[in-house]
FIDREN-388773 format. One record per residue: x, y, z of N, C-alpha, C in turn. Coordinates in steps of 0.2 Angstrom, whole numbers, plus 5000, padded with zeros to 4 digits. Example, Ala and Ser with C-alpha at 12.3 -4.5 7.8 and 13.67 -1.06 7.14 Angstrom:
residues 2
506649725039506249785039506649845039;506449895035506849955036506450005039;
end
This chain:
residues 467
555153865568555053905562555253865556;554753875550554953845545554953875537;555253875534555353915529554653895523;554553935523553653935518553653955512;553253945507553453955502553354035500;553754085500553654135500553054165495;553254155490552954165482552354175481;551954115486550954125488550954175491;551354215495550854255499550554315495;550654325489550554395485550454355477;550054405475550354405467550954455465;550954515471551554535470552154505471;552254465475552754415478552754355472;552354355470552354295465552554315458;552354365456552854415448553454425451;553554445456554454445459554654385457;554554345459554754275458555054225452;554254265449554154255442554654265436;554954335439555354375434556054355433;556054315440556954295442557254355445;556654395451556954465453557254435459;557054375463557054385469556954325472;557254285473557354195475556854215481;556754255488556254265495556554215498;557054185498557554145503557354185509;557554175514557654205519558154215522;558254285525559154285526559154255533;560054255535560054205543559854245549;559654205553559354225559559754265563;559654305566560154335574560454285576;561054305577561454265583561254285588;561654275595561454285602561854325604;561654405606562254435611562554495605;562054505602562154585596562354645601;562454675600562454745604562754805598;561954835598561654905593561654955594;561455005591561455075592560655045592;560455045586559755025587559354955585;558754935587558554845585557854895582;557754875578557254885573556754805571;556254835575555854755575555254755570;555354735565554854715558555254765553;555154695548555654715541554954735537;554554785537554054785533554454865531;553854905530553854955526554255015530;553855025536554055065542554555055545;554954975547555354965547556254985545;555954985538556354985531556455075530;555855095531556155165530556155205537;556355195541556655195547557255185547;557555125546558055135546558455155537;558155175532558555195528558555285528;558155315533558355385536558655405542;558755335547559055335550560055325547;560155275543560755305539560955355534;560155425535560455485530560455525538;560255525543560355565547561155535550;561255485552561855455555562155385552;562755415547562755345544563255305550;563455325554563755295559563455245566;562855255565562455215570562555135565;562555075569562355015569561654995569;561654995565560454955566560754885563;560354835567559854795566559254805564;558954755560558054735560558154675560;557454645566557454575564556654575562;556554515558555854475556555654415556;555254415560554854365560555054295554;554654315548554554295544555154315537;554954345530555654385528555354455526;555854505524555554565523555254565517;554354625519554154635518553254575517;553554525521553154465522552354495524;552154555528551454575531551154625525;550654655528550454705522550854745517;551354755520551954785515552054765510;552054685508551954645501551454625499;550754625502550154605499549554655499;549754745499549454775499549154785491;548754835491548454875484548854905480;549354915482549754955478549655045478;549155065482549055155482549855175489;550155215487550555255490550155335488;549955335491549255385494549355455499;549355505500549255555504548455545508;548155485508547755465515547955455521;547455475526547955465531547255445535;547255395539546555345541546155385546;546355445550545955495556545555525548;544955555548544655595544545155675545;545155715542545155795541544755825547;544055815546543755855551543955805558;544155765560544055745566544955755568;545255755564546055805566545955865567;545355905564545255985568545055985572;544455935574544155955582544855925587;544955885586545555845589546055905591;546255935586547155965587546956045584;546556065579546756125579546456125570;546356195567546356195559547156185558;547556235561548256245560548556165561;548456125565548956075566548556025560;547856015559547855995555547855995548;548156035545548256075540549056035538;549456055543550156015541550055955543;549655915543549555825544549455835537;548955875535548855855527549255865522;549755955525550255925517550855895518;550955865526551355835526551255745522;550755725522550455685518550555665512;550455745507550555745502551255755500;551555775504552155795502552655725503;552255685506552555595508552555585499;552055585497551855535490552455545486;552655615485553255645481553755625484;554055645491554455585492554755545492;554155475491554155425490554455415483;554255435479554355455473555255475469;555355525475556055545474556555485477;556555455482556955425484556755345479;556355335478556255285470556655335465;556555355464556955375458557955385460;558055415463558655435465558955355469;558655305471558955235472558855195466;558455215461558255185453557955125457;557355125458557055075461556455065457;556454995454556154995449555454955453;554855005454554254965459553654995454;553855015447553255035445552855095448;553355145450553055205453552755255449;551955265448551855295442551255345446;551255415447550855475451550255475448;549855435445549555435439548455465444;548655475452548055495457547555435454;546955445462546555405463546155455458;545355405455544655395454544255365458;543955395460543255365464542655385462;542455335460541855325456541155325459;540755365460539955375462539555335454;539255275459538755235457538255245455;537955315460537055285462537055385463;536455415464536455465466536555495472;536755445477536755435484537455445484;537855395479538555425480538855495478;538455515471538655565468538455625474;538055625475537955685483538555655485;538755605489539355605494539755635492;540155615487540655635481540955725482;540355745478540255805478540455855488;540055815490540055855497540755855498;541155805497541655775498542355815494;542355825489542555895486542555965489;542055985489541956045491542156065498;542055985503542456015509543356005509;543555965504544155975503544456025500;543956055494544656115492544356175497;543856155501543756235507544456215512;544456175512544856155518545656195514;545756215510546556255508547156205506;547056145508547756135507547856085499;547256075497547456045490546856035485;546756015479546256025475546155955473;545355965472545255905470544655915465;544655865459544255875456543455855455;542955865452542555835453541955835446;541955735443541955735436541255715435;540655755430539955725430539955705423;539855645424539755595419538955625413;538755645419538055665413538055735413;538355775414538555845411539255865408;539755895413540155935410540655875406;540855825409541255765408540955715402;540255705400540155655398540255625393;540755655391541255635386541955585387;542055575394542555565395542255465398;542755455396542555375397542655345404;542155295406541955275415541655225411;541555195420541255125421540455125418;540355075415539555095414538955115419;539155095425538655125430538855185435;539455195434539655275439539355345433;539055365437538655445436539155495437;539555495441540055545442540755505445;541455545445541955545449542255595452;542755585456542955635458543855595458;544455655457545055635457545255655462;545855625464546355645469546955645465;547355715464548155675461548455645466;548555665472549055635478548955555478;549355525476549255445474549655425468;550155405471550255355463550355265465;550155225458550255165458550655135459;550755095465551655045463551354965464;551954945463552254875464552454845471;551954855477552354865482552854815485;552754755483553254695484553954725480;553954745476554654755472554854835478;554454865479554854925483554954905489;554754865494554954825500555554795500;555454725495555954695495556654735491;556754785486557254845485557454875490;557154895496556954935499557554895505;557354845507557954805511558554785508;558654775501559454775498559754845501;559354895498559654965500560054985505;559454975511559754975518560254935521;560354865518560954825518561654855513;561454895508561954885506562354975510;562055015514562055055518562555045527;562554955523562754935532562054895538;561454905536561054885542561054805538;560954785547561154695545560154685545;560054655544559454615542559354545543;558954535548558954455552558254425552;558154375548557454375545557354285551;556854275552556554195553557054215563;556654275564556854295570556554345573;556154315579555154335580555454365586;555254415587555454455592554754435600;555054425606554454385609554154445614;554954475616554854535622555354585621;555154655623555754695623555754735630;556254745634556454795639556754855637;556854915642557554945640557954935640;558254955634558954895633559054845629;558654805629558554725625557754695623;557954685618557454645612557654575615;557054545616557154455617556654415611;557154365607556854345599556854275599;556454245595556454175597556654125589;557054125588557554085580557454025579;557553985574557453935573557853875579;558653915583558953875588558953895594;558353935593558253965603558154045603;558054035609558154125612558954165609;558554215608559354265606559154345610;559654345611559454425616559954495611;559654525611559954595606560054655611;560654685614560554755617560654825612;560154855614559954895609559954965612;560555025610560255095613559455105612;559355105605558755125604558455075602;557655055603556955005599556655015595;556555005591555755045587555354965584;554854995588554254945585553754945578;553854905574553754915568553154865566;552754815570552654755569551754775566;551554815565550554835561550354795566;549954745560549454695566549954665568;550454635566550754565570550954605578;550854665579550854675586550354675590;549954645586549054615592549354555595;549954505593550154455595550654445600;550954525602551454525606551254565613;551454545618551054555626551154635626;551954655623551854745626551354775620;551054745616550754795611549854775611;549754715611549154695612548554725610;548154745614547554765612547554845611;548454835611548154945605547954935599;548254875596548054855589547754805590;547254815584546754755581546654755571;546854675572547054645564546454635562;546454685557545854665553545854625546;545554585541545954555536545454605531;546154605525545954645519546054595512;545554575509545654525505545654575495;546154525491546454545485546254475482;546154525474546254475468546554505463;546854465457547054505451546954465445;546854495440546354465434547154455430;546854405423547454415420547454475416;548054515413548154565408547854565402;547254655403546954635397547054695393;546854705386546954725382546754825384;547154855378547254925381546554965377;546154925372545654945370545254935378;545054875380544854875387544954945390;545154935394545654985400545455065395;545455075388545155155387544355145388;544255105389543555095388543355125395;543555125402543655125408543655175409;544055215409544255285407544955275412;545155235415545655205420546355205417;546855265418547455265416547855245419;548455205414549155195418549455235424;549355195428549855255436549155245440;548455245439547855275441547755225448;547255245451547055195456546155195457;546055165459545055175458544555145464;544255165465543855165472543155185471;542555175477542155215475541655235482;541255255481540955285488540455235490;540755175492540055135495540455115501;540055095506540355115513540755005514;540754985511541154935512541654945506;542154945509542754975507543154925500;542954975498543454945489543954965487;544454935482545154965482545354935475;545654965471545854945465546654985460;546854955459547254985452547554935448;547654985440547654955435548654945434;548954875434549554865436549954875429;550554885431551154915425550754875416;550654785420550754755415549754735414;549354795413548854775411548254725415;548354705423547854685426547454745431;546854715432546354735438546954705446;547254745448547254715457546654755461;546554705463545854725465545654695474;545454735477545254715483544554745487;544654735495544254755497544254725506;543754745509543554735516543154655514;542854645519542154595519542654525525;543054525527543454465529543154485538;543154435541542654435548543454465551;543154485557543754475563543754395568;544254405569544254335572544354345579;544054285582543954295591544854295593;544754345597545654365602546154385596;545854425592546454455586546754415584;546554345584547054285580547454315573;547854285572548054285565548354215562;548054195558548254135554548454155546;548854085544548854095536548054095534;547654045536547254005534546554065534;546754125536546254185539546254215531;546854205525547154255521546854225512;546454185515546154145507545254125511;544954165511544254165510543754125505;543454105501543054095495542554135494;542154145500541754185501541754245499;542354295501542554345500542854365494;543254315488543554315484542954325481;542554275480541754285475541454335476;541454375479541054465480541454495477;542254495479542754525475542654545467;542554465466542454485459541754475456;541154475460540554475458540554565458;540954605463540954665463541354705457;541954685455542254695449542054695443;541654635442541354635436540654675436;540354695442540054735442539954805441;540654835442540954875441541054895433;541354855431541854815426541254785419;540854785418540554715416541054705408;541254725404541954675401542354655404;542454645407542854605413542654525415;542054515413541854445416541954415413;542554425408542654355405543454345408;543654385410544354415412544554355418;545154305417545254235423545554285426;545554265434545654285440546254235439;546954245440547554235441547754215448;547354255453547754255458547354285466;547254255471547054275476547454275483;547154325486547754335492547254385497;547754375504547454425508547954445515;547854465519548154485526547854535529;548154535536547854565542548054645542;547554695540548154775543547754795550;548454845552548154855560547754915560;547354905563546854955567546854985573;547055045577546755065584546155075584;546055095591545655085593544955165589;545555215588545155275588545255285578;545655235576545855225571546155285567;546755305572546955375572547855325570;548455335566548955275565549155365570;549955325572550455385577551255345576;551555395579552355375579552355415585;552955375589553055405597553655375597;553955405602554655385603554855405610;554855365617555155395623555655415623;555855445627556655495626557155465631;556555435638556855415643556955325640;556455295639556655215638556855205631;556855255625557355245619556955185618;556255175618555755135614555355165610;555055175600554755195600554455155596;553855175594553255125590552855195585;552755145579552255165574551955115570;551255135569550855085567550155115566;549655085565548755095565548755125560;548955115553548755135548548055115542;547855075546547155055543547155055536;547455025534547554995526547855055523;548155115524548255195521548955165520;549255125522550155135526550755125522;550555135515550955145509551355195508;551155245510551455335510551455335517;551155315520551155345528551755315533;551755235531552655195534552955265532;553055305526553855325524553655395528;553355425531553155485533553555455544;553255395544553055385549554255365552;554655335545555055305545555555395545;555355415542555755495545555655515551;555155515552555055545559555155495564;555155435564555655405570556455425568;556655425563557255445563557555505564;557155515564557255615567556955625575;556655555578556555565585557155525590;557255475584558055445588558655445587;558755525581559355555581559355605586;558855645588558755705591558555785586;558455765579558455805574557855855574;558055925575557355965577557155995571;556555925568556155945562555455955561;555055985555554456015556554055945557;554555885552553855835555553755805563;554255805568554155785573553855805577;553255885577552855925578552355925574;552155845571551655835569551055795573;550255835571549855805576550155725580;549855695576550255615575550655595581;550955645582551855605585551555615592;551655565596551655565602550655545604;550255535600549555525598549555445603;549155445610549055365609548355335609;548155285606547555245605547355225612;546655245614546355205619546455125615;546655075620546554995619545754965617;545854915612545354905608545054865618;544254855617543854805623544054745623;544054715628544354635627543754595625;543954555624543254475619542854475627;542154465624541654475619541654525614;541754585620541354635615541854675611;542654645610542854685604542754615596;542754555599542254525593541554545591;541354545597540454605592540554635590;540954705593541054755589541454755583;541954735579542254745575541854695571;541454655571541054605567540554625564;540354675571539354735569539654785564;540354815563540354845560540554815553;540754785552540654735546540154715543;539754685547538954685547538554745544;538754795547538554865547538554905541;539054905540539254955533539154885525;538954815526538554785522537954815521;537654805526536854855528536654905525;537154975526537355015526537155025515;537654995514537654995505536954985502;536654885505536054885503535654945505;535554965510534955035512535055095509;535455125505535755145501535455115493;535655085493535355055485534755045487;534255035492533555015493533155085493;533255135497532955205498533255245495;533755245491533955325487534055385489;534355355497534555415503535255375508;535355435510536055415515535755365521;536255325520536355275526536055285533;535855275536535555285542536155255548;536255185545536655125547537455165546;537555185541538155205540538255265547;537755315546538055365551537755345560;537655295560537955265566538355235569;538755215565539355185565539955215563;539755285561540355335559540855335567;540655335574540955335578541555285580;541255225577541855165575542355165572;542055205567542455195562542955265560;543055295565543655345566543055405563;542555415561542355485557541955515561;
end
């Protein structure tokens, strides 16, 4: 293992840097021959808030975490910045699944994450640019606007939260939008952050709490009882009462986790900071985040300091869940990014692109995320959050804490918990499969903009893709 230049992997990671907040050294590896109350393996998000409620439920247990790489190095520092009340299973496929009633508290349990997130940012003054400021999602075309709409109307039937929805050519037309969206629709459950600055915070915290933190220390196997890690000077062995697996996609690379998860790559850009005449132009406010209804997945917010971070889907999967650096900078995909931004956006084409980035998030197979916890082997795992896992790690980081203290809580009775993934099909057919669906919901948009009707494409592949 070699220490890499941490600072590329993000623009987040690199305004950190920038600032003078955070050198991204790597701290020292595990020794050999630890012995824990618990080994917490992956210093990401889930990790992190794992064990920072594991020392509000028992400040007397001993945790470790180790990482691979340094905390917050995976999705956790190069995501979009939405900490969200989304949760990757749809609403209606958690009812037929579990019930209206169970699905109902998956939802405001959700929402009730966003806030918080929110409160423990404030009450540790964790400065990550936490602003509640809810998503926009923008309907393009009239195809969207139906979606939109339909899509409103079965959330507020649904009882547990309101959502709005904004028409550009009637009731709203007054109110400023992108040149080519006809309508929106809000969600308040969502506010904007900084997620690099709340990771890397986020592990001061829990160090300063007592949990030791062992970074450039890749976890290879674990048993009952023992985590086995491979350091920069060899094998180191951890005996652990309790495990919890924490690793998203980088568990496609490990033999006990393998084919429940599958790495998909999600690529970013960020424009330089523009002017606050722009941005009213947009109708896009401070805190906001923005999206729109076309079935290849877009992702956006407007940052503390006035850029577009902007992303999206389009990145192939790779034969056997590979994961490489070299997977995480496309040109291909960068270029649609921002042909797609600007097209959104058109003041914006003159706006230099600062910065390009990307990485793997995990995927099950039924693209349902869960937390589990056996009671008899004291190994638990959470993960499959499908790019949503900003608010969902800290939902999922209580309720491991609350599985491996024993604490009898309302979130530990949530659908979720105990929820397992059928395993993704081995190569060939999870390479065609996960590549036709990429294929798929490109198709999907153009027949859509060619017919001025619902996807054909799209709703056959709704069963892939968890809906």
């Amino acid at each position: 293992m070699t220490t890499r230049p941490y600072r590329e992997t993000s623009f987040w990671f690199d305004a950190l840097a920038a600032e003078g907040a955070d050198d991204l050294l790597p701290r020292p590896f595990a020794p050999d021959g630890l012995d824990v109350d618990v080994c917490i393996v992956g210093a990401g998000l889930t990790g992190l808030w794992a064990a920072y409620y594991l020392t509000e439920n028992d400040p007397s247990l001993s945790i470790v975490v180790i990482e691979k790489e340094i905390a917050g190095f995976g999705a956790s520092g190069r995501n979009g910045g939405w900490c969200s009340a989304l949760f990757p299973r749809e609403t209606s496929s958690l009812v037929a699944e579990y019930g209206h009633d169970a699905a109902r508290r998956m939802r405001q349990a959700m929402i009730d994450t966003v806030d918080e997130v929110g409160r423990v940012v404030a009450a540790e003054d964790i400065a990550c640019d936490f602003s509640k400021g809810g998503t926009v999602s923008f309907a393009m075309s009239d195809v969207q606007r139906t979606a939109a709409l339909a899509e409103v109307e079965a959330n507020n039937a649904f009882g547990v939260d309101t959502r709005e929805f904004w028409d550009f050519r009637g009731t709203e037309s007054s109110r400023s939008h992108p040149d080519g969206a006809i309508a929106a629709t809000f969600n308040p459950d969502c506010a904007r952050i900084q997620p690099a600055k709340l990771v890397r915070s986020l592990a001061r915290i829990v160090e300063d709490r007592g949990v030791r933190i062992f970074e450039q220390t890749a976890a290879v196997s674990w048993s009952e009882g023992e985590v086995v890690a491979e350091t920069p000077v060899g094998r180191t062995r951890i005996t652990a009462g309790s495990i919890l697996l924490a690793t998203e996609a980088y568990g496609s690379q490990l033999p006990g986790i393998g084919r429940r998860i599958m790495p998909l790559y999600s690529l970013m850009i960020a424009t330089e900071p523009l002017d606050d005449a722009f941005w009213e132009s947009t109708g896009i406010e401070h805190g906001q985040t923005f999206t729109d209804y076309r079935h290849l997945l877009i992702y956006g917010q407007r940052t503390a300091d006035n850029r577009f971070a902007f992303g999206g889907r389009g990145a192939r999967y790779h034969w056997g869940s590979t994961i490489s650096d070299s997977y995480d900078r496309v040109d291909r995909v960068f270029e649609h990014l921002h042909h797609t931004l600007v097209d959104m956006f058109p003041a914006a084409s003159d706006a230099r692109v600062t910065h390009s980035w990307g990485g793997p998030l995990g995927v099950p197979r039924d693209w349902h995320a869960t937390v589990s916890f056996n009671r008899r082997s004291r190994v638990g795992l959470a993960g499959g959050y499908v790019g949503d896992g900003v608010g969902t790690t800290n939902l999922a980081g209580r309720t491991l804490a609350d599985l491996v203290t024993g604490a009898d809580t309302d979130i530990v009775a949530l659908p979720w918990v105990g929820h397992t993934s059928p395993r993704w099909e081995p190569e060939p057919l999870r390479f065609a499969g996960a590549n036709l669906g990429l294929v798929g919901t490109t198709v999907a948009d153009v027949e859509e903009r060619a017919t001025g009707k619902p996807s054909i494409a799209a709703r056959l592949l709704a069963p892939l893709t968890g809906h």
